[in-house]
C-alpha positions in Angstrom: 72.7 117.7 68.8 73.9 114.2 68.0 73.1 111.4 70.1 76.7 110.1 70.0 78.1 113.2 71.0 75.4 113.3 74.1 76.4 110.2 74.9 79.7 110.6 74.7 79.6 113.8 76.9 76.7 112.5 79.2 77.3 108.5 80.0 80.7 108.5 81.9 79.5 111.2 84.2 76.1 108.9 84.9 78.5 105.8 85.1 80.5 107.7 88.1 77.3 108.6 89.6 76.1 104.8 89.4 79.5 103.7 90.7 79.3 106.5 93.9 75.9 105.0 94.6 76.1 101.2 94.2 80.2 100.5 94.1 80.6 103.2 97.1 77.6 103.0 99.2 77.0 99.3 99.2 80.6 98.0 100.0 82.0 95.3 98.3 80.2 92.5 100.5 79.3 89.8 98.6 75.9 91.5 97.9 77.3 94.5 96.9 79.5 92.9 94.4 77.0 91.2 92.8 74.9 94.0 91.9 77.5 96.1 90.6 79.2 93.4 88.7 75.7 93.3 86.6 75.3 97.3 86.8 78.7 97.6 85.5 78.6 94.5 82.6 79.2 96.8 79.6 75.5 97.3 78.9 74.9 100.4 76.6 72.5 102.0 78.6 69.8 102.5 76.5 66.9 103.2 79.2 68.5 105.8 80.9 69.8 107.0 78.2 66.3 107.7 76.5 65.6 109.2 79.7 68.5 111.7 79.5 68.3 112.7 76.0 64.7 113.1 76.1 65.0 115.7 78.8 68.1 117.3 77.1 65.5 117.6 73.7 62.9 119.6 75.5 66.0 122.0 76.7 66.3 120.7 80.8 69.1 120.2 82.7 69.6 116.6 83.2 71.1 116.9 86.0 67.5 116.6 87.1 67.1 113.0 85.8 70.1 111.3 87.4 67.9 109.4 90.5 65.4 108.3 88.1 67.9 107.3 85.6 69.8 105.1 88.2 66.6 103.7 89.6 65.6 102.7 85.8 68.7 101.5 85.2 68.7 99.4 88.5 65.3 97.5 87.7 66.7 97.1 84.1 69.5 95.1 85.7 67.6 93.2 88.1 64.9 91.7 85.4 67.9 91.2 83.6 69.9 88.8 86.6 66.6 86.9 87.3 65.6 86.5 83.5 69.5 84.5 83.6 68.5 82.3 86.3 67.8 78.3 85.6 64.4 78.9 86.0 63.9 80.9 83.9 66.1 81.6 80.7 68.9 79.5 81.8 71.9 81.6 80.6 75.8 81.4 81.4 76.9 84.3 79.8 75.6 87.8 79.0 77.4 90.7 77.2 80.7 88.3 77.1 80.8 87.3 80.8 79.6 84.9 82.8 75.7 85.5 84.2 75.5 86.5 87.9 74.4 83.0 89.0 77.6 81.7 87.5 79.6 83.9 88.7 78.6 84.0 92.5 75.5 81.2 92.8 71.4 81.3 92.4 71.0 82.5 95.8 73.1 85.4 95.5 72.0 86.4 92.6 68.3 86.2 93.1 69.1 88.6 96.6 71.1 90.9 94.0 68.2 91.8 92.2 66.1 92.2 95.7 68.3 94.7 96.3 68.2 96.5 92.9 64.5 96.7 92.4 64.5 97.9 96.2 67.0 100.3 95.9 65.6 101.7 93.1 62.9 103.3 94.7 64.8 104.5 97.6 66.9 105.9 95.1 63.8 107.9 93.3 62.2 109.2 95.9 65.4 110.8 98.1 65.4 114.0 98.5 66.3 116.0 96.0 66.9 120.0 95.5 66.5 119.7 91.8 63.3 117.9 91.7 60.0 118.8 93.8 58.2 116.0 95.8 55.1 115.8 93.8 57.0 115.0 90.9 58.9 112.4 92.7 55.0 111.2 93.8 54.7 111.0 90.4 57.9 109.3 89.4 57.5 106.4 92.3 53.8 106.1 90.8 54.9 105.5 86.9 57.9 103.5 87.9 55.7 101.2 89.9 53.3 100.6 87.1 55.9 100.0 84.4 57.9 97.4 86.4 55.4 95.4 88.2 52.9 93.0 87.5 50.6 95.5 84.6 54.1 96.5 83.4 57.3 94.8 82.3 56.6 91.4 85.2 53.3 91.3 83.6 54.9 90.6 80.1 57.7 88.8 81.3 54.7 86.1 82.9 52.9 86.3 79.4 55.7 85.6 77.6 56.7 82.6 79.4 53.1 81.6 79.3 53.4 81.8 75.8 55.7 79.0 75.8 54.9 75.4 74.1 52.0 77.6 72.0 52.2 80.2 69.2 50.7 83.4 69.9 49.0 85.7 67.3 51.0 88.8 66.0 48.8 91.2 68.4 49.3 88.8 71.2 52.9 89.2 70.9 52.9 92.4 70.6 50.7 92.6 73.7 53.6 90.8 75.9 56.4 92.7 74.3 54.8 96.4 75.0 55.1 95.1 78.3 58.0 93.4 78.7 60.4 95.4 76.9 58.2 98.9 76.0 56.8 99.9 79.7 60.5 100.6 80.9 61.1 102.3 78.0 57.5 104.2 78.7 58.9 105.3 81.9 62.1 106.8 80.5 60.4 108.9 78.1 57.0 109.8 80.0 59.4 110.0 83.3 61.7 112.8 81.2 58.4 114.6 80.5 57.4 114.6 84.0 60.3 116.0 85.5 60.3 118.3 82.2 57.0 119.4 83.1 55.7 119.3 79.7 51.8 119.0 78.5 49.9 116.6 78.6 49.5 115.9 74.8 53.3 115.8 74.6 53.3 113.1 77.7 50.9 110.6 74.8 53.1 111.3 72.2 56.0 110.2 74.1 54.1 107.2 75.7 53.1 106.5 71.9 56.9 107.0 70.7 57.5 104.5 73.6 54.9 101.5 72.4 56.5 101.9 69.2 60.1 101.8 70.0 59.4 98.9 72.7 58.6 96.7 69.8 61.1 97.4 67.5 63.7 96.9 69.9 62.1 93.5 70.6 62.1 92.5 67.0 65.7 93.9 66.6 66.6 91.4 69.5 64.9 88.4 68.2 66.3 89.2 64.5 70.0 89.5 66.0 69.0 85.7 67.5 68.7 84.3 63.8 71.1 86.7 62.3 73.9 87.6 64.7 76.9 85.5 65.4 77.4 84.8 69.4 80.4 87.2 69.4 78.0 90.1 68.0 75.6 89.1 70.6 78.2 88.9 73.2 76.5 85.5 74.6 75.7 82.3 73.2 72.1 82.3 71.2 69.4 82.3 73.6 67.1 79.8 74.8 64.0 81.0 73.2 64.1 78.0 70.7 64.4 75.8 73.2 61.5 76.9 75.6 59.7 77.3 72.6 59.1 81.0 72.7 57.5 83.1 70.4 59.5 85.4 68.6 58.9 87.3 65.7 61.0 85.9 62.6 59.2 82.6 63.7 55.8 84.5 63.2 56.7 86.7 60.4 59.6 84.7 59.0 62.8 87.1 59.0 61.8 89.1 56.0 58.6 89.9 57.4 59.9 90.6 60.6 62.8 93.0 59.1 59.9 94.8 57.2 57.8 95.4 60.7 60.8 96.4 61.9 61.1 98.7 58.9 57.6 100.0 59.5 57.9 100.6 63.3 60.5 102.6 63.1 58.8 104.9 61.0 56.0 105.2 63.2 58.9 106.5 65.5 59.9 109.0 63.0 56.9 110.1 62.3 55.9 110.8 66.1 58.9 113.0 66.4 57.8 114.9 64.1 54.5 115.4 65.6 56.2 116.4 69.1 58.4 118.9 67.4 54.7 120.2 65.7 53.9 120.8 70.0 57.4 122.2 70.8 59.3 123.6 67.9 62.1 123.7 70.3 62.2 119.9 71.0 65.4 118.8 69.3 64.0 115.9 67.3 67.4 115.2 65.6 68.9 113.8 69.2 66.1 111.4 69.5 66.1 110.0 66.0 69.6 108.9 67.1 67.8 105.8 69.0 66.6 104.8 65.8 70.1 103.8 64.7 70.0 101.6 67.8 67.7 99.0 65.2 69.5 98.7 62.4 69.9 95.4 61.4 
């Protein structure tokens, strides 16, 4: 199957079941608005995305992933509000529209994401008939790790430590495969525990994760250099002027387009070696995220 087609076919019924949960459920207080005006800011959904198709490539309903999709998506969004905030990226405008500070104010917007990464567990470990509750146990365990402070806060801290000093090429790799790959870990390895698969297919897809996590980053920080701010949908970030490290800065942008070049087929090339463990994984649908990077 084609990712777009999944997509296509999957993401308005997820979209729905994000609206019933956070439009619906948490009224249109003041709170409530502001988490679902950033949960519903034209973001492509990537995360629970990953999370989706993965479990539709090893042939399970995924039907089954819809809590942990939401609760993914709602810490994505949260990070997402705070990173906006004066003190730390300082940003106005994200994906076109105005950030969630400028549209309501800072103290708003900081209890927005409260309630998001709060909700999101709430939301992962409900009941539910199609998932059992050790595997939830599991779930509330992996998402736990991957957000918090050994996970994405953890690299989100070492990257703004990284500030006003360069890092080496591993060191920034280190912070990235935290901020940016440990969500991503928890889509994939999160898909393979509700899948139930082995455990050998769990590392390949935690592997697949690491490798994706920091492509992705250097895809962002080559759009920075090379993007307009209409293609980016936002003016170009901050990172210059907090001094971040990035990696055209490190690599210069050729170098960094080749490591992109060479992560992605480290991707690739774990697909394949999944598909070796199942030959009914559907490797095609996940080689769709690799389009994601191009450049």
């Amino acid at each position: 199957m084609q990712l777009k087609e999944f997509s296509q076919e999957i993401l308005p019924t997820f979209d729905n079941y994000l609206e019933t949960i956070f439009s619906q459920k948490s009224g249109m207080n003041q709170l409530g608005a502001s988490m679902w005006y950033s949960l519903s800011n034209g973001g492509k959904r990537i995360r629970p995305l990953l999370l989706l198709a993965t479990l539709k490539a090893f042939m399970v309903n995924e039907s089954k992933g819809f809590q942990a999709a939401a609760a993914l998506e709602a810490i994505h969004t949260y990070s997402l509000i705070h990173d906006d905030l004066p003190a730390m990226d300082d940003d106005d405008y994200r994906r076109g529209k105005l950030t969630n500070h400028k549209q309501f104010d800072e103290a708003t917007a900081i209890l927005a994401g409260d309630a998001l990464l709060t909700e999101a567990f709430h939301l992962i470990s409900e009941p539910n008939s199609e998932v059992t509750p050790a595997i939830q146990v599991q779930l509330v365990n992996l998402l736990s790790a991957t957000a918090g402070r050994h996970g994405m806060v953890g690299g989100q801290m070492g990257d703004m430590l990284g500030e006003n000093h360069g890092l080496s090429l591993s060191e920034l790799q280190t912070v990235h495969s935290l901020k940016t790959g440990e969500l991503i870990r928890f889509a994939l390895v999160g898909a393979g525990v509700i899948g139930e698969v082995s455990e050998a297919i769990k590392e390949k897809l935690a592997q697949f994760a690491y490798h994706y996590g920091l492509a992705y980053q250097i895809q962002n920080d080559l759009q920075e250099v090379l993007w307009t701010d209409e293609q980016r949908g936002k003016k170009q970030s901050g990172d210059q002027a907090h001094h971040k490290n990035t990696y055209p800065e490190l690599l210069t942008t050729e170098g960094a387009k080749r490591t992109l070049t060479e992560e992605i087929a480290n991707c690739n090339q774990i697909l394949d070696e999944i598909k070796q463990l199942n030959s009914k994984f559907d490797s095609e649908l996940m080689s769709g995220f690799l389009e994601y990077l191009e450049i």
